[in-house]
N, C-alpha and C positions, 0 to 999 in steps of 0.2 A: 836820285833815280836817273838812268841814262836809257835812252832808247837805240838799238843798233834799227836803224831802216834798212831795207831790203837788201841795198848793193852790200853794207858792211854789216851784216846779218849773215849772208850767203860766202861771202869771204871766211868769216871765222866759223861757219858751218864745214864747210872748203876744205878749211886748214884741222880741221879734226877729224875728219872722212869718210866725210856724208859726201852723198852723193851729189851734188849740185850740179845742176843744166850749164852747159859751155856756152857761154855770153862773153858782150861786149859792153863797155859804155862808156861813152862820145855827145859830145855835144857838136862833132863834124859828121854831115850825112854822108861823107867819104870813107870814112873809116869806119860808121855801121856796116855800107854799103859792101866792100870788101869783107867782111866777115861773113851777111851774108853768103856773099859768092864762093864762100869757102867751105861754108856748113851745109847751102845747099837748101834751096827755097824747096817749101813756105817756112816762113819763118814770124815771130811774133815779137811787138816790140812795145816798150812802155815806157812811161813818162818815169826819169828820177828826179827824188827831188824829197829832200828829209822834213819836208812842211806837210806832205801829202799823205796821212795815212791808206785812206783808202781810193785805190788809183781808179778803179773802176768809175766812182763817182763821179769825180771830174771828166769824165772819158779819157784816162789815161793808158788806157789799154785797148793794143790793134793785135788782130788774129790774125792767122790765115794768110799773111802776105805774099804772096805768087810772085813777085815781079819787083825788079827794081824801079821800076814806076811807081807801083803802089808802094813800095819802100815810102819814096821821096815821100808822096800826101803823108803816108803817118806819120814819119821825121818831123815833117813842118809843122803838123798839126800838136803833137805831142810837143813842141820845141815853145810853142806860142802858150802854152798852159802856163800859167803864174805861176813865178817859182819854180819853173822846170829848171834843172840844173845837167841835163841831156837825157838821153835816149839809151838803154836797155834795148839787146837785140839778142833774140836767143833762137833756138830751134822748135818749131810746131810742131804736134804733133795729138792726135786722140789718143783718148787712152782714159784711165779711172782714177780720178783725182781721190786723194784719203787728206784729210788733215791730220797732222800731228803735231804734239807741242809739250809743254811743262806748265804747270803752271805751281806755284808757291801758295801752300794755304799757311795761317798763321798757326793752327793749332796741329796737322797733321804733316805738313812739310809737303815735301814736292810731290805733286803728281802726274802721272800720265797719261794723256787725253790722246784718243784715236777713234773717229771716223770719216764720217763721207764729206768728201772737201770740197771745195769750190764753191758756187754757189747752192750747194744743197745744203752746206754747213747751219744757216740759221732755217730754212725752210721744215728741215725732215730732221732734225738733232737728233742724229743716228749717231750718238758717239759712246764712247766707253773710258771711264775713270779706272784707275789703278795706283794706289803709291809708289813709290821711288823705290829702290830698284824693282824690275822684274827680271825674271826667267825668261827662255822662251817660249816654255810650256803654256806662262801665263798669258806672254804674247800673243801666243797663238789662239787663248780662247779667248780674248779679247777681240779679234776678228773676227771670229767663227761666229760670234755674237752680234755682228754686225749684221743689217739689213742688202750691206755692200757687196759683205763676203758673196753673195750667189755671183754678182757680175765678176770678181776676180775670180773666179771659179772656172768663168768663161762661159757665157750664157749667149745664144743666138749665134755662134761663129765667130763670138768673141774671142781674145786670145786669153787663155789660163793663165793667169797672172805668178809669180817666184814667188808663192808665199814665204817659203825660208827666207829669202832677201829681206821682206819686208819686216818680218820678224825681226832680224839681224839689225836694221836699224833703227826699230822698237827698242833692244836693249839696250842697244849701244848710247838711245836717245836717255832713256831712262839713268845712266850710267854717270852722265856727262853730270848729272849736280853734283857726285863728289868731290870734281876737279873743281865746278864753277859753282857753289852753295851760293853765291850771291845772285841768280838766275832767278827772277819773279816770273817771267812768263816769256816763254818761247814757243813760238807759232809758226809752223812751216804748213803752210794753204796755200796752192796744192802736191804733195808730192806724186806726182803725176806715174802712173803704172801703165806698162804698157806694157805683156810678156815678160817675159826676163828684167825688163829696162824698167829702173827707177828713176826720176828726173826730180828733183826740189828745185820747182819753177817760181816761188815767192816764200819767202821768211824775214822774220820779226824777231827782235829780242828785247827784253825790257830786263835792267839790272839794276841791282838796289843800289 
């Protein structure tokens, strides 16, 4: 069994045509810092480092950052975490976190998991199961079934979220164990929805 942690998770996410959030990673707060200044604060940044599953825990995750000032604290801070092996810098932003993933049963083969991500994931387990491949059709009722679906809908002044997008990289996700059947469990929490804009701001993969 091999585990891809986040950085090289999101690379071979990357490389197949998902959409992944445009980052950096550095263990020089120079070279975060400049990225930053390119993407255009707030930006958000996190501890890497292949020992740490869950970054949250250790306080490995800084939001909201405004300022090259508050850059530096989270750099240093994230830097000092055991086992950091540098800093994750990516673009902030709200928006309606979904999880998505694969996960391998022994008796029924691959499935497809889709709901409400980030920390609502183990709170409200608003998700929905389906086998390997789906349609979009099926895609799509798999949302519609969601508790989430009302806010990508666009609820309060919210923005109406591309449900075709999302769809579109439903199947495409479900697609991917043809090429890779040795895929036990892949987790993309959160693929962050924002309007039209999908973002895959953290993913996992685990292979036999």
């Amino acid at each position: 069994m091999r585990v891809m942690a986040e950085r090289e998770a999101e690379v071979f996410l990357e490389k197949h045509g998902f959409p992944v959030s445009p980052r950096v990673v550095s263990s020089s707060f120079f070279v975060c810092c400049d990225f930053a200044r390119k993407i255009g604060f707030p930006v958000a940044a996190k501890v890497v480092s292949d020992n740490i599953l869950h970054k949250s825990d250790v306080g490995g995750v800084m939001l909201n950052i405004h300022s090259e000032d508050e850059l530096k604290v989270a750099f240093d801070k994230l830097m000092a975490i055991r086992t950091s092996q540098g800093v994750m810098v990516e673009p902030f932003s709200s928006g309606t976190c979904l999880l998505l993933g694969l996960k391998k049963d022994v008796t029924f083969g691959h499935t497809l998991v889709v709901g409400w991500g980030d920390i609502y994931t183990e709170v409200l387990k608003d998700v929905a199961v389906r086998l390997c491949p789906v349609d979009e059709k099926l895609a799509l009722s798999m949302l519609q079934g969601l508790k989430v679906f009302k806010l990508l809908e666009g609820v309060r002044g919210g923005k109406k979220a591309d449900i075709n997008k999302i769809v579109k990289v439903m199947v495409k996700l479900s697609q991917l164990v043809k090429k890779f059947p040795n895929i036990l469990e892949l987790d993309i929490n959160p693929l962050l929805v924002e309007g039209d804009s999908l973002r895959i701001v953290d993913a996992r993969i685990v292979l036999e």
